[in-house]
Legacy VTK file of the C-alpha trace (Angstrom):
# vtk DataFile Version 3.0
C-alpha trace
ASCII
DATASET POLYDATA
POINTS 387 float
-10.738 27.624 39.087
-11.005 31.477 37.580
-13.716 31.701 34.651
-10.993 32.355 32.319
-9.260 29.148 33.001
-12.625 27.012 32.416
-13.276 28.672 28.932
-9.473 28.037 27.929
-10.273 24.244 29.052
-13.666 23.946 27.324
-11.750 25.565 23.814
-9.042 22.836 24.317
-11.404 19.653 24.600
-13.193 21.326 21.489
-10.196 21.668 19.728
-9.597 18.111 20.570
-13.117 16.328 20.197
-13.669 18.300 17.298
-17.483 18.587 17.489
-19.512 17.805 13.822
-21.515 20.707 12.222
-24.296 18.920 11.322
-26.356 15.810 13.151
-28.089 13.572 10.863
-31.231 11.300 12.279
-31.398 8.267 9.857
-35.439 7.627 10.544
-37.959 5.093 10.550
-40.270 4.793 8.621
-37.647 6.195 5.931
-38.794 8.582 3.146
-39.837 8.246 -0.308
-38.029 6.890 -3.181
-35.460 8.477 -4.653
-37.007 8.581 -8.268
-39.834 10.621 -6.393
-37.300 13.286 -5.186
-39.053 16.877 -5.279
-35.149 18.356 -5.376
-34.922 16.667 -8.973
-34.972 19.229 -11.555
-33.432 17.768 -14.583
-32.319 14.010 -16.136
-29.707 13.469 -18.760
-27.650 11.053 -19.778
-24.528 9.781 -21.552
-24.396 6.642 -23.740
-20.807 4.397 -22.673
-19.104 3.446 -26.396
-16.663 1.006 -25.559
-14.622 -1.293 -27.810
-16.338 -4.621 -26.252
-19.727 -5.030 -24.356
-19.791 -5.663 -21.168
-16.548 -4.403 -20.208
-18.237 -1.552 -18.583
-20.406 -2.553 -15.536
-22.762 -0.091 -13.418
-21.021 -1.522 -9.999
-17.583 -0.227 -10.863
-15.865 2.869 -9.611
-15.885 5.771 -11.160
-14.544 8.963 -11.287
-14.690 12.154 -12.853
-12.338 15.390 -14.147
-12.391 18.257 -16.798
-15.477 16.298 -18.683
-13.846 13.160 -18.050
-15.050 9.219 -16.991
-12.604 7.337 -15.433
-13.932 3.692 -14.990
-12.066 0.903 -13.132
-12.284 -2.627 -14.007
-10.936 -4.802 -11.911
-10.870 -7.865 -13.490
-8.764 -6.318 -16.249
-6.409 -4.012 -13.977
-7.219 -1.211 -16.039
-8.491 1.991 -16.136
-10.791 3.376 -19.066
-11.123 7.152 -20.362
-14.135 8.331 -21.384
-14.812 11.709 -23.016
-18.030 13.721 -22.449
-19.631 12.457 -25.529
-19.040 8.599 -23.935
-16.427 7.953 -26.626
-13.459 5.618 -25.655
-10.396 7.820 -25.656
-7.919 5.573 -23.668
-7.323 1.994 -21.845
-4.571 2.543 -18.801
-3.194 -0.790 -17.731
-1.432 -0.937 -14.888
2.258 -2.691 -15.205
2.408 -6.180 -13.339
5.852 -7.615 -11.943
5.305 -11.338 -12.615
7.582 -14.193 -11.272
8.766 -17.090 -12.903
5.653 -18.622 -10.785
3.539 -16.381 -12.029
4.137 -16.525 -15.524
1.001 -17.826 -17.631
-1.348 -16.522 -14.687
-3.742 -14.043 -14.136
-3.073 -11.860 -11.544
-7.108 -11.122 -9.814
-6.076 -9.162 -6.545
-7.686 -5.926 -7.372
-6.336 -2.449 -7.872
-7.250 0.951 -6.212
-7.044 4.107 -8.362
-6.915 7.701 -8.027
-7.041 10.852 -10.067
-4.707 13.736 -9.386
-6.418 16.664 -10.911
-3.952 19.600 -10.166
-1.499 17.209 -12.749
-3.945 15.595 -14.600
-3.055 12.431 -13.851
-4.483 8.689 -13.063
-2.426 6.922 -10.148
-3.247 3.086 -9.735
-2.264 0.700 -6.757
-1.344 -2.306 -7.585
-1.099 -4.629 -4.412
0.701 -7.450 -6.340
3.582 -4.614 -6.784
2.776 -2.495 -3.578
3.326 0.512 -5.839
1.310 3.157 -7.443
1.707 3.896 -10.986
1.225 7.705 -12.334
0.048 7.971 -15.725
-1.325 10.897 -17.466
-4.402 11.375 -18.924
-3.571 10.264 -22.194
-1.737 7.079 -20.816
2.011 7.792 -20.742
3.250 6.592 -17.464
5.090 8.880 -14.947
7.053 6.708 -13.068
5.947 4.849 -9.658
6.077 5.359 -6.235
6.126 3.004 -2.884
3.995 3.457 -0.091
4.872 1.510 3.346
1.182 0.175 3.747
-1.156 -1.005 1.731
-4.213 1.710 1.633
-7.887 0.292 1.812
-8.154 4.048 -0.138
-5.536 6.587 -0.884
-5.940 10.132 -2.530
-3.326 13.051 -3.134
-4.193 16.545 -2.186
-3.239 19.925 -4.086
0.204 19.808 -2.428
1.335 16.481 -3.785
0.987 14.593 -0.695
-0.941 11.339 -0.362
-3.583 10.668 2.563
-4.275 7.008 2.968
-7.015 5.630 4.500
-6.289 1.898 6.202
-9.151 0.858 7.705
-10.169 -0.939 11.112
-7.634 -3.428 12.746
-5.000 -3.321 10.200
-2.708 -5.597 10.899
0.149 -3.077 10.309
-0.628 0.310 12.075
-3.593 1.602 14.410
-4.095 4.640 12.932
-6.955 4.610 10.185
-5.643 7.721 8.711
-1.630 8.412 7.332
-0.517 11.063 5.264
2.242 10.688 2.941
4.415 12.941 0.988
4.951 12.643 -2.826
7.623 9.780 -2.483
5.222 7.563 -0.159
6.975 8.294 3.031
4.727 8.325 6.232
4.990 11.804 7.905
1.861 11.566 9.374
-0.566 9.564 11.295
-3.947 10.600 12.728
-7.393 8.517 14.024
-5.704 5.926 16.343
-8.018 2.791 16.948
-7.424 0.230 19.098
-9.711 -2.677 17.982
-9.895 -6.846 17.815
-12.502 -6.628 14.972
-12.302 -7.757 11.783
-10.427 -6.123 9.193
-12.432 -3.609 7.287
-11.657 -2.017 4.633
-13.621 0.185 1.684
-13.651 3.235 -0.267
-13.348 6.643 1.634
-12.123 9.361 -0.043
-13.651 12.369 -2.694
-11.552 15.069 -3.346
-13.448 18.745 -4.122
-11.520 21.814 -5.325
-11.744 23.177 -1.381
-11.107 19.887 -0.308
-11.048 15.918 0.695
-14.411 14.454 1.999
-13.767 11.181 3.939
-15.972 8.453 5.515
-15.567 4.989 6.973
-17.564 1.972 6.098
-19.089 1.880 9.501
-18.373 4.861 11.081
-20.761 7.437 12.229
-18.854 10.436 10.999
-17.477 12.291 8.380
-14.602 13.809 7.876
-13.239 17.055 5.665
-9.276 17.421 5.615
-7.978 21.061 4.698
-4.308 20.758 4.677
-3.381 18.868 7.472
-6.487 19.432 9.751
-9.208 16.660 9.980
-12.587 18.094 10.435
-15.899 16.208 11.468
-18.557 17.738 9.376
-21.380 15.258 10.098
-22.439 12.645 12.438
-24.898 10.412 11.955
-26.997 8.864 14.252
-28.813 5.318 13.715
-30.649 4.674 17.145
-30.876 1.127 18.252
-28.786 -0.026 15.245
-25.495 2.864 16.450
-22.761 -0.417 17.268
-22.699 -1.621 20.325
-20.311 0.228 22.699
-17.664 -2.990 23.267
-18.015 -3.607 19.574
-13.975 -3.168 19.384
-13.132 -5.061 22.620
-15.076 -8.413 22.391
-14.653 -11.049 20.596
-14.544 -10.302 16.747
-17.061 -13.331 15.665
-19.832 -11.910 18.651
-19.259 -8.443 17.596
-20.302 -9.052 13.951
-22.954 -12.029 15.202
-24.333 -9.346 17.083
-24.862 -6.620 14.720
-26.234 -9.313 11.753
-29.088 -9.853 13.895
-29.609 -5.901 14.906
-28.826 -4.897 11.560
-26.174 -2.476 10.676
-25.754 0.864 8.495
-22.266 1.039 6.344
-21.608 4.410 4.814
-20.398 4.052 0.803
-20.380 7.544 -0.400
-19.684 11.137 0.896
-19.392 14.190 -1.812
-19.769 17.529 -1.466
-20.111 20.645 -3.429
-21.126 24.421 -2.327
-24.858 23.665 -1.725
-25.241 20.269 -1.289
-23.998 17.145 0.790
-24.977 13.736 -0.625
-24.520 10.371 0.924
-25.511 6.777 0.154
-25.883 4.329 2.775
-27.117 0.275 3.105
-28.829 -1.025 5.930
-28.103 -4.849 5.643
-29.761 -7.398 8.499
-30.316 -11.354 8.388
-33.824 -10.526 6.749
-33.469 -7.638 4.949
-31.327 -4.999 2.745
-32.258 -1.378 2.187
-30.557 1.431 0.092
-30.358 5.320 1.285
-29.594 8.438 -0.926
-29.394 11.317 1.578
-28.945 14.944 0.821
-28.131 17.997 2.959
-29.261 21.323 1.034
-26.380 23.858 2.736
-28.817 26.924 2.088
-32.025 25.616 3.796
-30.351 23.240 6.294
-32.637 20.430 5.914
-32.288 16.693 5.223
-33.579 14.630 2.814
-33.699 11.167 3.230
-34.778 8.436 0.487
-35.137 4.704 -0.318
-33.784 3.213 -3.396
-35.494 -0.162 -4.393
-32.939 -2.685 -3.077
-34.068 -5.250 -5.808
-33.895 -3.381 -8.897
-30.367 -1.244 -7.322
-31.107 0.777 -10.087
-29.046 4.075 -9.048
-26.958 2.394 -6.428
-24.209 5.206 -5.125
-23.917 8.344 -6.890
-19.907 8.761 -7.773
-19.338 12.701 -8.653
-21.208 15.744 -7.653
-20.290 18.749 -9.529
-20.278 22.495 -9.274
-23.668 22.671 -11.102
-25.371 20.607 -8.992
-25.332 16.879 -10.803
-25.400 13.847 -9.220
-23.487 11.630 -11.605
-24.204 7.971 -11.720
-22.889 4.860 -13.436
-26.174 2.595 -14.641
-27.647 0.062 -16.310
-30.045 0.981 -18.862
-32.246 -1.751 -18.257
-32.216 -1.529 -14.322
-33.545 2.418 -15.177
-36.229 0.801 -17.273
-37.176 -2.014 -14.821
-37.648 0.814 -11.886
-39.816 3.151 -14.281
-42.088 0.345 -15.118
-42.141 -0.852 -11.138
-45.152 1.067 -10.078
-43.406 3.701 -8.012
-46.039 6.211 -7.236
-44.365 9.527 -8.784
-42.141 10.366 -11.348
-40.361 13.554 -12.068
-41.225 14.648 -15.527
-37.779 14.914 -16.048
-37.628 11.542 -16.229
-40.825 10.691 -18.296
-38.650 10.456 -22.085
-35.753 8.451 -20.106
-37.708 5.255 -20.768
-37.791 5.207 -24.596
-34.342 6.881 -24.933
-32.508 4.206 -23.632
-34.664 1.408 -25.034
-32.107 -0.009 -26.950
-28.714 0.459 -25.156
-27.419 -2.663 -23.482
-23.956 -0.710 -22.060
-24.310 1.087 -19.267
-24.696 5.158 -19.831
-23.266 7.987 -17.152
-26.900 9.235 -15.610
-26.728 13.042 -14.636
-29.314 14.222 -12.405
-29.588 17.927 -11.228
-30.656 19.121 -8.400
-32.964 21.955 -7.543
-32.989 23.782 -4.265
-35.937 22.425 -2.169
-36.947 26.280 -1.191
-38.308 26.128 -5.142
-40.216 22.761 -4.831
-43.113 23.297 -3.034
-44.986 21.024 -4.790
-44.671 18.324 -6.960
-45.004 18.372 -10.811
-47.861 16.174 -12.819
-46.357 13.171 -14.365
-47.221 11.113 -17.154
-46.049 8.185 -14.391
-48.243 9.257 -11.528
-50.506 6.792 -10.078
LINES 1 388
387 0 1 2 3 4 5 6 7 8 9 10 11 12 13 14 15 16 17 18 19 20 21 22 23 24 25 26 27 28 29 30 31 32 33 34 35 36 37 38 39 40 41 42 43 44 45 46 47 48 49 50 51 52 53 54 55 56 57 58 59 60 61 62 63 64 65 66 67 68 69 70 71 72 73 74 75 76 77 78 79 80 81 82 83 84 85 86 87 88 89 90 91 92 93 94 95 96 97 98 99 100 101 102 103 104 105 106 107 108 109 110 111 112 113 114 115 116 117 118 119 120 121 122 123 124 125 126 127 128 129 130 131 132 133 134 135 136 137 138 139 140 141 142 143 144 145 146 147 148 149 150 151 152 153 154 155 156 157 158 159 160 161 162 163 164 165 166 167 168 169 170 171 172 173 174 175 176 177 178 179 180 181 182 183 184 185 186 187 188 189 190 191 192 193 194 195 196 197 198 199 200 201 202 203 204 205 206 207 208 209 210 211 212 213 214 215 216 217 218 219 220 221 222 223 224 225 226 227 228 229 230 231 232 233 234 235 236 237 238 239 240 241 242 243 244 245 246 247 248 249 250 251 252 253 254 255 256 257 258 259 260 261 262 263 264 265 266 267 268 269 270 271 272 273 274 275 276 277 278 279 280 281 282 283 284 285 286 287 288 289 290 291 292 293 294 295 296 297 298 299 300 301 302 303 304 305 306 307 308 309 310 311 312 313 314 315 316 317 318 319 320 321 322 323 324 325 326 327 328 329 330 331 332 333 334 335 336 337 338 339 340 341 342 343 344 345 346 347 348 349 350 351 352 353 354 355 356 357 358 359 360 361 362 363 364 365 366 367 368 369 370 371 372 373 374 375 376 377 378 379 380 381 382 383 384 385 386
């Protein structure tokens, strides 16, 4: 075999295998918390105004455009538009297709919802009518649209066609990943699994203005798509808690037996922006739960790994990062206030007024924390909160 020939094989099985850019050690002992971050450079925050308390709930899913909230509530099938200034500018129901069974019921299968930022529009799955409903922003619907599976997560890209993300062992295709044009037809299918696990299923798409992140509850990777190209951009590597190599060909109740009393790492959040990567992960076991914020500064190429206090869950996932480097957050006042007052052995000065600013909201307020490069944080600020 000529020298040539190898190097045109090795580019092939590149091509193919699609090697990640970045490796990412998850270690143990893990770092500090995340309040103590030395990349935080600045705290503000957003007061939620809804029409009725507790409609608005810091585990929801949010997302953001053009200085825009978007908040889901599922137990309501709605969507809710917030401006900048937290004011409520719009409730987007979805329409529900109710049979003469139905009638007088509540319909509680939830929803999955999407922005399409290129037409400024919301786009909500209803499973109950296997269609997504296009609405603009100000709540005037644009007509629906039929898709052939249902998507654990489904975005549209700038060329008006939808990816949708299905999941592990769906009972309806083995390929995790389909793409879609604008009229819900499959012309596309990528990430074939063959697996006898159980169904899973979870959030796994964030789209950025050079395009979509994706990540699967318990993969190891990541994923950027840039037209119709699927990219690994990270992989992450959790030593003796990685699954088990035959975790897709043995039997589905052993498989998950077997990694309750390892413990496990599920990935709920990939975003990305020019400088920084950000990801939030669980570790969940028989004994104990633990909470990860991890960023990857693009300009210094180093990792930062923190905790979060898994019983306060004060920050949980962070749900937008934008071009000026915020981490935006949906939170409860009083969790914020609980974690300040926990004993936590540094706190950014940024966050040192946070405490009596919120002291009497009960609503939960849109938390914006920016980041700072870490080759400008050398050391660590005094704090009126430091120990």
């Amino acid at each position: 075999m000529t020298m040539k020939l190898r190097l045109t094989i090795l580019l092939i099985l590149a091509c193919f295998c699609g090697f990640s850019q970045v490796r990412i050690n998850v270690p143990e002992p893990y770092g500090d918390n995340f309040i103590e971050s030395e990349l935080i450079q600045e705290v503000t925050f957003v007061p939620l105004k809804p029409e009725k308390i507790a409609v608005v709930k810091p585990e929801m899913e949010m997302k953001c455009d053009a200085g825009n909230f978007f908040i889901l509530n599922n137990d309501s099938q709605c969507v809710y538009r917030f401006n900048d200034k937290g004011e409520l500018m719009k409730s987007i129901f979805a329409s529900k297709q109710k049979t003469a069974l139905e009638r007088g019921t509540v319909l509680t299968n939830p929803v999955k919802f999407n922005l399409n930022p290129y037409k400024k529009q919301v786009e909500i799955y209803s499973f109950e009518n296997a269609t997504i409903t296009r609405f603009n922003y100000d709540g005037t619907s644009q007509g629906k649209v039929s898709i052939e599976i249902n998507p654990s997560d489904f975005v549209r890209d700038a060329t008006g066609n939808y990816w949708i993300y299905t999941g592990w062992n769906n009972k309806n295709t083995q390929y995790r990943l389909l793409r879609a044009d604008a009229a819900g037809k499959t012309i596309d299918r990528k990430m074939r699994l063959i697996s006898k696990c159980m169904p899973t299923e979870g959030f796994s798409f964030y789209a950025t203005p050079t395009g979509i992140c994706m990540w699967e509850l318990f993969g190891n990777s990541t994923y950027l798509i840039k037209g119709d190209v699927l990219t690994e951009t990270f992989r992450f590597n959790f030593g003796a808690r990685n699954l088990m190599p035959d975790f897709h060909s043995i039997d589905p109740y052993e498989a998950f037996k077997a990694i309750n009393e390892t413990g496990y790492y599920t990935v709920k959040k990939y975003l990305e922006n020019e400088n920084y990567s950000y990801f939030f992960l669980n570790f969940t076991s028989m004994e104990q739960k633990e909470m990860f914020h991890i960023l990857y500064d693009k300009k210094t190429q180093q990792t930062y790994t923190y905790t979060e206090n898994s019983s306060i869950g004060a920050f949980d996932k962070a749900q937008d990062l934008t071009s000026e480097n915020e981490l935006i957050f949906l939170v409860s006042p009083r969790k914020i206030r609980q974690l300040l007052r926990s004993g936590v052995e540094f706190v950014p000065a940024a966050f040192a007024s946070l405490d009596e600013s919120i002291v009497d909201l009960r609503d939960p307020i849109i938390l914006k924390i920016k980041l700072g490069s870490g080759e400008t944080q050398d050391e660590k600020v005094e704090s009126p909160y430091e120990q």
